[in-house]
C-alpha positions in Angstrom: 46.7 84.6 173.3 45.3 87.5 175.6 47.6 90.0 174.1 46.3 88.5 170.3 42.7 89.2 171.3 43.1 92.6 172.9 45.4 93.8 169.8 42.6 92.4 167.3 40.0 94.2 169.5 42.1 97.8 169.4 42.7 97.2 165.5 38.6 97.1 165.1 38.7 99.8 167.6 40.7 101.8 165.1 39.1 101.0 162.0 35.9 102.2 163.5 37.2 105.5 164.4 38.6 105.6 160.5 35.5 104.8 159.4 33.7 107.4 161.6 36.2 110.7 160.6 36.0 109.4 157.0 32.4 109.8 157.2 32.2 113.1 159.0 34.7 114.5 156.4 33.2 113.1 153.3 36.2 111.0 152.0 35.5 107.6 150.3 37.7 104.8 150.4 37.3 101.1 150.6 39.2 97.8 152.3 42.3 97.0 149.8 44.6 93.8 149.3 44.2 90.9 152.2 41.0 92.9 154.0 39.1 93.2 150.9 39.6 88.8 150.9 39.0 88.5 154.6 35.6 90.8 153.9 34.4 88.7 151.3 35.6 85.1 151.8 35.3 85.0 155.8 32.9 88.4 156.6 35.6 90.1 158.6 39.7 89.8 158.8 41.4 86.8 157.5 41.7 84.8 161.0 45.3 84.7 160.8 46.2 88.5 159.8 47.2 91.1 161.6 46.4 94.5 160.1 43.8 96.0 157.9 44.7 97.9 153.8 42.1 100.4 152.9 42.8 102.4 150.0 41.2 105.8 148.9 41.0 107.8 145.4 44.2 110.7 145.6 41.8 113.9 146.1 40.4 112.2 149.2 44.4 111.0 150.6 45.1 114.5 150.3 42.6 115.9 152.6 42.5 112.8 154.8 46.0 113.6 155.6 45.2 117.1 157.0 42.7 115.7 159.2 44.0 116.0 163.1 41.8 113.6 164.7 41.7 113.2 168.7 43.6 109.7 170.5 44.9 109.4 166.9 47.6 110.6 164.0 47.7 110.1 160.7 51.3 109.4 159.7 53.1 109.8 156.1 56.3 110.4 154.7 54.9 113.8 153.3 53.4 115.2 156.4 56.4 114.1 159.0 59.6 114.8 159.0 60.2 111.5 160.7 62.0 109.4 158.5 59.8 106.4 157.5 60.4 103.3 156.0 57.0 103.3 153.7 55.3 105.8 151.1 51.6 105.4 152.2 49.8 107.1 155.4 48.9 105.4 158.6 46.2 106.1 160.9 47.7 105.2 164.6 46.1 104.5 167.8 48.3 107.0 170.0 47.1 105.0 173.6 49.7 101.8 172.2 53.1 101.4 171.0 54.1 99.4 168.5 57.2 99.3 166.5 57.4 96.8 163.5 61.6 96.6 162.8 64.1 97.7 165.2 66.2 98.8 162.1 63.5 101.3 162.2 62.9 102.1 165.3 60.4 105.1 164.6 57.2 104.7 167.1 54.4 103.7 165.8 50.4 102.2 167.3 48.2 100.1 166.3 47.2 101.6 162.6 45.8 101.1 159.6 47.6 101.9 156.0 45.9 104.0 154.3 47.0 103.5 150.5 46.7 106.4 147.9 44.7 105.1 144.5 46.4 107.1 141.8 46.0 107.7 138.0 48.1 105.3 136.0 49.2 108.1 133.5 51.1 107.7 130.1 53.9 105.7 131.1 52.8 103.8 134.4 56.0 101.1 134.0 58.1 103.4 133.9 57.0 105.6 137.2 56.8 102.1 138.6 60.2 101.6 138.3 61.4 105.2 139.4 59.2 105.0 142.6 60.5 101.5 143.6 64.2 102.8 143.4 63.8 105.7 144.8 62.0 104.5 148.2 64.2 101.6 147.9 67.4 103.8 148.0 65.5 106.4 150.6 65.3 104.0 152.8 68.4 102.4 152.9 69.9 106.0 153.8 68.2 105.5 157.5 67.8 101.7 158.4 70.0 100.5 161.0 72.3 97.9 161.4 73.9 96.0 164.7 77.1 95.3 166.2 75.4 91.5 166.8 74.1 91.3 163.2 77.5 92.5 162.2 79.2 89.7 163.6 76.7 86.7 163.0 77.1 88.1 159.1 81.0 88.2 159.5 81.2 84.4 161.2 78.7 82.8 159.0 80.1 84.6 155.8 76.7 86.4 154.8 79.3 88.8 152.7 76.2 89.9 150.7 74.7 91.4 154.0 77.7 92.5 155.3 78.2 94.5 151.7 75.0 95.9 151.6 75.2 97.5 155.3 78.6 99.3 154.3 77.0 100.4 151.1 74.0 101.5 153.6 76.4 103.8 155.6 78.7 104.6 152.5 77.0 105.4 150.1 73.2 106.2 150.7 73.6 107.8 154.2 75.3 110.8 153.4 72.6 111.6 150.5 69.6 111.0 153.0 68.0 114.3 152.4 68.7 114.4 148.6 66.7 110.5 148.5 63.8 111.5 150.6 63.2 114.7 148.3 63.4 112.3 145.4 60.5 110.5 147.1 58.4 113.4 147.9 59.0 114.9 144.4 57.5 111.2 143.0 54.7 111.3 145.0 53.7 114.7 144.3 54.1 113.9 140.4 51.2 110.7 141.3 48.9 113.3 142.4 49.3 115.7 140.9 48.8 113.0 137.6 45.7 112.7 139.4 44.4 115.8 139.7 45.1 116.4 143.2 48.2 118.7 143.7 49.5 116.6 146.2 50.4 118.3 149.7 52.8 121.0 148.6 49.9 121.8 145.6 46.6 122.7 146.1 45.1 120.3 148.9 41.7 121.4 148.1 41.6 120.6 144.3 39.6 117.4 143.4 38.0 117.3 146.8 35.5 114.2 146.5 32.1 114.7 148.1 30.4 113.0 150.5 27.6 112.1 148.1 30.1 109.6 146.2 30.7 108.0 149.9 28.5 104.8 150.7 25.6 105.3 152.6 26.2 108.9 153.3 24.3 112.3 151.8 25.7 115.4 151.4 23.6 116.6 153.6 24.3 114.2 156.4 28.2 115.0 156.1 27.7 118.5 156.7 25.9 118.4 160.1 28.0 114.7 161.2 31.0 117.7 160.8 29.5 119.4 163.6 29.4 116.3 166.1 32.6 115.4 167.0 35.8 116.9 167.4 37.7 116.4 163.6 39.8 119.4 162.9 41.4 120.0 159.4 38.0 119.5 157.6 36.9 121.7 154.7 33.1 121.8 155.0 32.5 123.1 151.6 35.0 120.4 149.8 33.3 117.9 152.5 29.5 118.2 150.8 30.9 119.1 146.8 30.5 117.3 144.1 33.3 114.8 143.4 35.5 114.6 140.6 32.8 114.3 138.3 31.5 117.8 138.6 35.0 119.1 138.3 34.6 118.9 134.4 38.5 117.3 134.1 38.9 114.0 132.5 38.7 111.3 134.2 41.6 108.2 134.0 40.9 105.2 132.5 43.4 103.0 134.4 44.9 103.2 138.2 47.7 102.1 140.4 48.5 101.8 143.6 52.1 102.8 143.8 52.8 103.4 147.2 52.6 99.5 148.3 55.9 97.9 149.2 54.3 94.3 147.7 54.6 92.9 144.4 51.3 94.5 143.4 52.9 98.1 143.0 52.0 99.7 139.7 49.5 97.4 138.4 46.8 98.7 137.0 43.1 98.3 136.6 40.1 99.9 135.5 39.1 103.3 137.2 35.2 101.9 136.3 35.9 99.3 138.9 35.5 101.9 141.7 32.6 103.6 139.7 30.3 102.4 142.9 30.4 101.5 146.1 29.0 98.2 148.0 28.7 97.5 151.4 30.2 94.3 153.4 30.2 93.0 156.6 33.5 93.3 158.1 33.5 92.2 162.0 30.4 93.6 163.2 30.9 96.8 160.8 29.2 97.6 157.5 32.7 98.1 155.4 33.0 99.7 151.5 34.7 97.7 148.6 34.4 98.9 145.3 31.8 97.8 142.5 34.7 95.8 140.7 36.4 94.1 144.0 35.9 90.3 142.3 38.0 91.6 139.3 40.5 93.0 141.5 41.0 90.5 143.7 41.3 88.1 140.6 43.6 90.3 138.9 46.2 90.5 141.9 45.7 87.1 143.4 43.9 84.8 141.0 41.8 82.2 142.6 41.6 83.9 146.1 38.3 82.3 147.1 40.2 78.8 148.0 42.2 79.2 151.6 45.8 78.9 151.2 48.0 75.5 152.2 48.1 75.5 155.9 51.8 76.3 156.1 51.1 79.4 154.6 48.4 81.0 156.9 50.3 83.0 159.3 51.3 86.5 159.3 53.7 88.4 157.5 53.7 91.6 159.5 56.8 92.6 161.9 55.8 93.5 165.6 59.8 94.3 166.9 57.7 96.1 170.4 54.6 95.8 171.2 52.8 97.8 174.0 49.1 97.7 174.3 48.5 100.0 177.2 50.5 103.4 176.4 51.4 105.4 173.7 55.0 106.4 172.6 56.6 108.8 175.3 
């Protein structure tokens, strides 16, 4: 129970210090998925999850990730060359350890996922479809498998597991390298479907302002850059105006394609993040976009009324979990 209350306490601790370099730098974003219910339906996280989904419009994912932000790291598939099991960014709390699957054993902390809000474009099924095989099949070239798994499959004739591993080590392992650029070359295509280059384009393009951030004036941004140590940050991108002002047309419709959930690729009105609000969220004043009631509807229907009882525990994975030191 100890352990529960000082991992919820470094989770805050870590959205804060989101909060604060997204601030600094200008970049908007706002709580996604189960955070945006817990924000509204119990003013903070839903009391039996374990991690907090913020999601921010493309320009701003690309600059957030060249942010180097101190006690922290912001993690993605396109900025590591780690091997990792998901297609978003995570910002880490590099003082803990925390590692969801052994199968992928790649160290992690205490994060949040930070989930890129792309334009639908002409054919959003099917990119939907060719991003969801193509992480699928990435990573399945990398994910390990166990002598003792192995041999529970073998003696309890789970012949389906025991096929899929050999296919694992057969067929997708050897084209590792080729998968992951199949990934990367997606991902860039969502951005750059955006507007935004992606990180092998031009990172600065589409920068959003601080103006279209909650709370926050141009002005402000530019001397909060000055405060505190945030490296990566283009001052002039930081205070700009956002897409707007760019004079490219806007989408009508966006995804979220990055998310291994069912909700990948569905799309909703770009109007619904035309505005920001402000929520309390567990002592912190937290964005959600103008349309959050219609989102929320649209991906879970009635999400106002709390689930059955059997149903409200996490579904997160936490294979190691060290509170008190980072990875070695």
């Amino acid at each position: 129970m100890q352990n529960d209350r000082t991992y919820r306490t470094l989770l805050l601790e870590t959205l804060t210090a989101f909060s604060d370099v997204c601030r600094q730098a200008g970049i908007r974003w706002w709580l996604a998925f189960g955070s945006a219910i817990g924000a509204v339906r119990h003013g903070g996280m839903i009391p039996w999850d374990d991690d907090v989904d913020v999601m921010m419009p493309r320009a701003d994912y690309e600059r957030f990730l060249r942010l180097q932000v101190p006690g922290y790291e912001i993690l993605s598939l396109s900025c590591s060359a780690d091997d990792l099991p998901f297609g978003y960014a995570k910002f880490l709390h590099r003082g803990t350890t925390l590692i969801e699957q052994r199968r992928y054993p790649r160290p992690l902390g205490v994060f949040i996922d930070v989930f890129p809000l792309d334009a639908a474009g002409p054919d959003p099924e099917a990119f939907r479809c060719a991003y969801r095989g193509a992480l699928r099949d990435y990573v399945r070239s990398f994910r390990l498998h166990f002598w003792d798994e192995w041999c529970s499959d073998l003696f309890h004739g789970r012949w389906h597991a025991v096929f899929a591993a050999v296919k694992d080590l057969l067929l997708y392992r050897p084209r590792k390298a080729s998968l992951r650029r199949r990934v990367l070359a997606l991902d860039r295509r969502a951005a750059e479907v955006s507007g935004a280059g992606g990180v092998a384009g031009a990172l600065g393009s589409g920068a959003s302002g601080a103006s279209g951030m909650a709370g926050v004036s141009g002005s402000g941004a530019a001397g909060a850059l000055d405060t505190v140590g945030v490296s990566g940050v283009d001052k002039d991108a930081a205070v700009s105006g956002g897409p707007e002002s760019s004079g490219k047309t806007q989408p009508s419709r966006l995804a979220i394609w990055s998310t291994n959930s069912e909700y990948r690729g569905i799309t909703f009105p770009a109007q619904w993040f035309s505005e920001t609000v402000l929520v309390p969220f567990e002592g912190l004043q937290a964005p959600l976009p103008v349309g959050n009631d219609a989102l929320l509807t649209l991906l879970y229907g009635d999400y106002m009324t709390l689930p059955p009882v059997s149903e409200q525990r996490s579904f997160h994975h936490h294979w190691f979990l060290d509170l008190t030191r980072g990875p070695l």
